[in-house]
N, C-alpha and C positions, 0 to 999 in steps of 0.2 A: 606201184603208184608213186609218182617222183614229187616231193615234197613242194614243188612251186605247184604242180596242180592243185593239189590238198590243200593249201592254202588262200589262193587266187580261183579255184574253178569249182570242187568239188561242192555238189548239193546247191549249186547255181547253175549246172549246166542247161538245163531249160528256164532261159532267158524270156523268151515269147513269151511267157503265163506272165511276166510283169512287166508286159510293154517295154521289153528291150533292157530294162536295168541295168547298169552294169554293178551297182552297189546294190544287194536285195533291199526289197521294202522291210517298214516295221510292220508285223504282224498285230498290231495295237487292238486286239478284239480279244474279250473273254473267251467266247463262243461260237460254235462254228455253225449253218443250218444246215438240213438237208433235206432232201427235195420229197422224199416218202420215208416212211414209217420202217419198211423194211434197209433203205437204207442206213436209217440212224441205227437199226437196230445193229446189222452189221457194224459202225463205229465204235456202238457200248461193245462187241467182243474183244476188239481192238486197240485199246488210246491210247497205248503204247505207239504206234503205227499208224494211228490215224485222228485226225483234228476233230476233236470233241470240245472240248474245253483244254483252257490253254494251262488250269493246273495239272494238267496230262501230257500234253502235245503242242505244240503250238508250230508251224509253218517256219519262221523263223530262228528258234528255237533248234529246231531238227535240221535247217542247214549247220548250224554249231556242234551238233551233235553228230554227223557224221564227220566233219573235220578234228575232232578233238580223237575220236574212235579211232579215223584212220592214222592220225600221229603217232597213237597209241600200241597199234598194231593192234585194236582189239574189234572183236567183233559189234560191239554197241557199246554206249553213253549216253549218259545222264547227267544232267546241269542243273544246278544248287544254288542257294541264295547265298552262301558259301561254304567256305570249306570244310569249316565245323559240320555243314551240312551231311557233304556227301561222304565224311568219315562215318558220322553218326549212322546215318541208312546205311551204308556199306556191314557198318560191326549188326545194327540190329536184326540186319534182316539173315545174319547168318546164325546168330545165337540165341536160344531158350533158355528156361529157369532150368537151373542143376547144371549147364554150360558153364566151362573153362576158358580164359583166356590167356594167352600171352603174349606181351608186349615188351615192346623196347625200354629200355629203360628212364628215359629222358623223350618221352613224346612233346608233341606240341600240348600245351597246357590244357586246351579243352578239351583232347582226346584222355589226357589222364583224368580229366573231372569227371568227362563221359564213363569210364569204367570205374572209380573210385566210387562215387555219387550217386550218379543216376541209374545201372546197370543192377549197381550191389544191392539197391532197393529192392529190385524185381530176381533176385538169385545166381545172378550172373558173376562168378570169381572170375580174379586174374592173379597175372603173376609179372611184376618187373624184372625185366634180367636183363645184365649183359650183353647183348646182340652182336657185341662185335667176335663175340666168340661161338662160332654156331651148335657147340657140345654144352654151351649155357643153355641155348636154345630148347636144346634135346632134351635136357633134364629138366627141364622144365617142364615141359610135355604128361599131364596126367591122363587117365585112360575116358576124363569127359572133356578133354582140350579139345573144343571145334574150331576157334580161331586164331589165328600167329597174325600180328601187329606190328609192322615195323614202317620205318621211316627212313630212308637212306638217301642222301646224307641228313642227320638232323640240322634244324635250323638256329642253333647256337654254338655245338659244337662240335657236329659234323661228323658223327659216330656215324659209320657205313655198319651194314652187313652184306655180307656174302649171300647173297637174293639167288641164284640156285642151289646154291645149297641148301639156304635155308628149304626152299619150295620143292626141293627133291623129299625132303624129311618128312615134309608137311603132308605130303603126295602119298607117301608110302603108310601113311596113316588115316589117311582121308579126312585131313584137316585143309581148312581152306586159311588161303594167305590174303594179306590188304596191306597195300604198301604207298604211302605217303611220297609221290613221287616230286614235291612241287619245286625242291632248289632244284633237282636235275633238269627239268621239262623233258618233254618226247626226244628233243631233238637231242637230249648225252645221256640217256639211261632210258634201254627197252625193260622195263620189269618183265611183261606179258613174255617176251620171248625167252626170260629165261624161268618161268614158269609161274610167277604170281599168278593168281588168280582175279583178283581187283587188285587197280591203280586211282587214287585219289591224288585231286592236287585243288591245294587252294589258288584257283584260275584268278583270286586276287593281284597275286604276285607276277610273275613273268610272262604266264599265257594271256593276260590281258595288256598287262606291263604299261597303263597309262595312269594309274593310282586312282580310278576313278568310276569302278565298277567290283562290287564284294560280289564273288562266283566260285563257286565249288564243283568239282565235274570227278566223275564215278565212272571208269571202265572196266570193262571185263567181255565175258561170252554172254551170246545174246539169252541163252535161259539164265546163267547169274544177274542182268542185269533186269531179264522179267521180274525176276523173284523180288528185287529192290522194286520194282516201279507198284507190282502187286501189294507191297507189302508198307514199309518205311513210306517210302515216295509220295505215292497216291494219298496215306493215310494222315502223313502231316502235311503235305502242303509247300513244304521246302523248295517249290520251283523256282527256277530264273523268270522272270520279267523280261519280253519280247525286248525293251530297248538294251536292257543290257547285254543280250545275245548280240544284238547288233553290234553294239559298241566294242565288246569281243572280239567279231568275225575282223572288226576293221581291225581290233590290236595282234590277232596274229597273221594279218597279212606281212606286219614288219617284223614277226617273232626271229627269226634267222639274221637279219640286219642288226636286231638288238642286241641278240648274245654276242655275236662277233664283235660289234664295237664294246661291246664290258666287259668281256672279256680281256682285249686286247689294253682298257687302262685299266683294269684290275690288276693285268700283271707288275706293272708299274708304280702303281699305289702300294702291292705288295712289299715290290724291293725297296721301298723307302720309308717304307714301315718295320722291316724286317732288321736295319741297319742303324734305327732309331735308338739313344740308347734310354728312351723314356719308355720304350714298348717293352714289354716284361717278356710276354707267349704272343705266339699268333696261333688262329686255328684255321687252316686251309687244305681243303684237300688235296688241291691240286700240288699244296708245294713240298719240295722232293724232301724235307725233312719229317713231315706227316707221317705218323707211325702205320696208316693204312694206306701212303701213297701206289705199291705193289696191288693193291684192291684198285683203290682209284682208276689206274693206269688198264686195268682190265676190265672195269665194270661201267666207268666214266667214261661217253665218246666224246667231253667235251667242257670247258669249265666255264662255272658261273660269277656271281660278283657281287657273293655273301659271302663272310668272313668276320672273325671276332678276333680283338687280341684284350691283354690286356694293361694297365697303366700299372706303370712302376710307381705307387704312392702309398701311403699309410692308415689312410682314411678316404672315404668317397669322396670327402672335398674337394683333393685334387680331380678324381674325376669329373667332376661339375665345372671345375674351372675351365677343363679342357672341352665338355662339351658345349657349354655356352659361351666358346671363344669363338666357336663352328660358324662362317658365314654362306658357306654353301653347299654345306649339309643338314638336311633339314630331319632334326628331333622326333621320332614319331614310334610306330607300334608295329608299322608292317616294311614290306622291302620288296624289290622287283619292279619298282615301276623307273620312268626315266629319266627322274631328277635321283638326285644321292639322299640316301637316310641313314638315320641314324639312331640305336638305338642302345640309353648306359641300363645296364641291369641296376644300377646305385638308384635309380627311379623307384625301385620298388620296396627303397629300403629306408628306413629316419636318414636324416641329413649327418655326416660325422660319424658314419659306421664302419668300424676298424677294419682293415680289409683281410684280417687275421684271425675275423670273427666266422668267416664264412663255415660251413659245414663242406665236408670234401665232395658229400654226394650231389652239391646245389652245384648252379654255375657260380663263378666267385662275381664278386660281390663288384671287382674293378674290373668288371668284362666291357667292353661295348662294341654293338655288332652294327656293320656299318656293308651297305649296299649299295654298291658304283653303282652311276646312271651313265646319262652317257655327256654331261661336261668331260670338257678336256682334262687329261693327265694331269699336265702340270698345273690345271686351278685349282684340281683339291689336292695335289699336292703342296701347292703354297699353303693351301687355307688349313690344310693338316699341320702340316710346319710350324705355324704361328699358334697353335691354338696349344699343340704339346708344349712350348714353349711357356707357357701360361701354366704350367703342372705344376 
């Protein structure tokens, strides 16, 4: 199936049912009726498959859901109020009390709250390791591990694993894998084809990629994705909202035109970042000094335009100087959509904290992660310019 279809046609091919549409309708209804007894009956077997109520299923809904799947290469998905969401049912509905986990070492924040927290309450261990090293992986591995946690690339600072190999290990043990797919998107990292199990992405970020819809989506095979709908899914309620599917299906019509052009001023923002002599580190996977660009180069089909470096200064104040010099990169908490963001880790910390202070295991303290939209190169290259300038 060739990706302009999937994008543009698929689960809108029967146009007639909506008087021709070429943009499907919003499915704006709770509830769906039916015309006898025994039919509804047959719907309650089904709302996975079939329009009951729309914290099940919803018309709209389910054309997003088979676009997101077939990007995926996976047999079915499920869509989230967001991404916290569909990590969370993804991890619950694979693990029990006396259950093991393990996980990356540096996840997105509310997946380690999720297993630190709220998990450990009800019996559920884990284990941070290493990831980039897949014999960390291994040995990590106890004889109650049912689930392996990973996230490739992370999204500060871009720790890859090796996703078949991990997923071969995981396999020969009969451990299931969940893997945080969302700086790569479908279109430069197949997890499912090289054996994960679930794929999560916070459809926040680049699958919606318009800053203006939180959405979370869950792939896999179609009985692992029953067992979420059976389970997590149905039982909290974490669905998408029919207009936000909508507003989706229109932002991955331009998902392929997006990356290509971020791509192509990312590389550019790079080498002028890289040549700065205010820039301390950069972290990027794609660039060829990257201590897993060999990884990259096999496992990436494609690069994106999230990246961190960090400021050459003493204390966070220079960082603040520099990011409130920023005119057209806009300060904020998430990345992926089509304006530029930006975001200083020195935000989470007192004002005037020594950048010396940091702990090796945190991100440091003069990090900020900055995601190309799609202005031109050389604007935020100016507006970069001037604002390091100000350090």
């Amino acid at each position: 199936m060739d990706l302009s279809y999937i994008l543009n046609h698929l689960g809108e091919e029967d146009r007639g049912k909506h008087r021709g549409a070429v943009s499907p309708p919003i499915y704006q209804s709770s509830i769906f009726a039916f015309d006898t007894v025994a039919a509804m009956r047959e719907g309650f077997r089904d709302e996975l498959d079939r329009t009951v109520y729309t914290r099940g299923n919803n018309p709209t809904v389910e054309i997003l859901r088979k676009k997101v799947a077939a990007l995926e290469g996976a047999e079915d998905a499920l869509l989230f109020g967001s991404g916290a969401a569909a990590i969370a049912a993804g991890v619950v509905a694979v693990v029990a009390q006396g259950d093991h986990i393990v996980c990356v070492q540096k996840p997105y924040s509310w997946t380690r709250t999720l297993l630190r927290e709220l998990l450990a309450k009800f019996g559920v261990t884990h284990t941070f390791v290493d990831a980039t090293d897949t014999t960390a992986v291994e040995a990590a591995i106890t004889p109650s591990t049912r689930l392996i946690v990973l996230e490739s690339p992370n999204t500060m600072t871009f720790e890859q694993q090796d996703l078949a190999a991990v997923a071969a290990l995981a396999r020969a043990r009969g451990i299931r894998t969940l893997l945080d797919n969302s700086y790569a998107t479908p279109l430069h990292q197949q997890p499912i084809a090289l054996g994960i199990d679930l794929v999560a992405h916070s459809a926040t970020k680049y699958l919606n990629g318009h800053s203006d819809v939180v959405a979370g989506v869950l792939c896999g095979s179609k009985g692992l994705i029953r067992d979420v709908f059976k389970g997590p899914y149905m039982t909290l309620g974490a669905m998408m909202s029919p207009h936000d599917a909508w507003l989706m299906i229109r932002g991955l019509r331009t998902l392929p035109v997006r990356m290509r052009q971020i791509a192509e001023t990312t590389a550019r923002v790079i080498a002028f970042l890289q040549a700065h002599p205010v820039v301390e580190r950069l972290w990027y996977p794609h660039a060829p000094h990257d201590p897993q660009f060999t990884l990259t180069q096999r496992q990436l089909q494609g690069a994106s335009g999230l990246f961190s470096f960090t400021i050459r200064t003493d204390t966070t104040a220079g960082v603040e100087r520099f990011c409130n010099a920023l005119t057209r990169c806009l300060m904020t908490v998430s990345w992926g959509g089509y304006e530029s963001l930006l975001f200083p880790v020195a935000a989470v910390y007192p004002p005037d904290t020594p950048v010396a202070a940091h702990r090796a295991d945190r991100v440091p303290v003069n990090l900020v992660r900055l995601s190309v939209g799609l202005e031109e190169a050389d604007v935020l290259i100016a507006d970069l310019a001037q604002a390091l300038d100000r350090v």
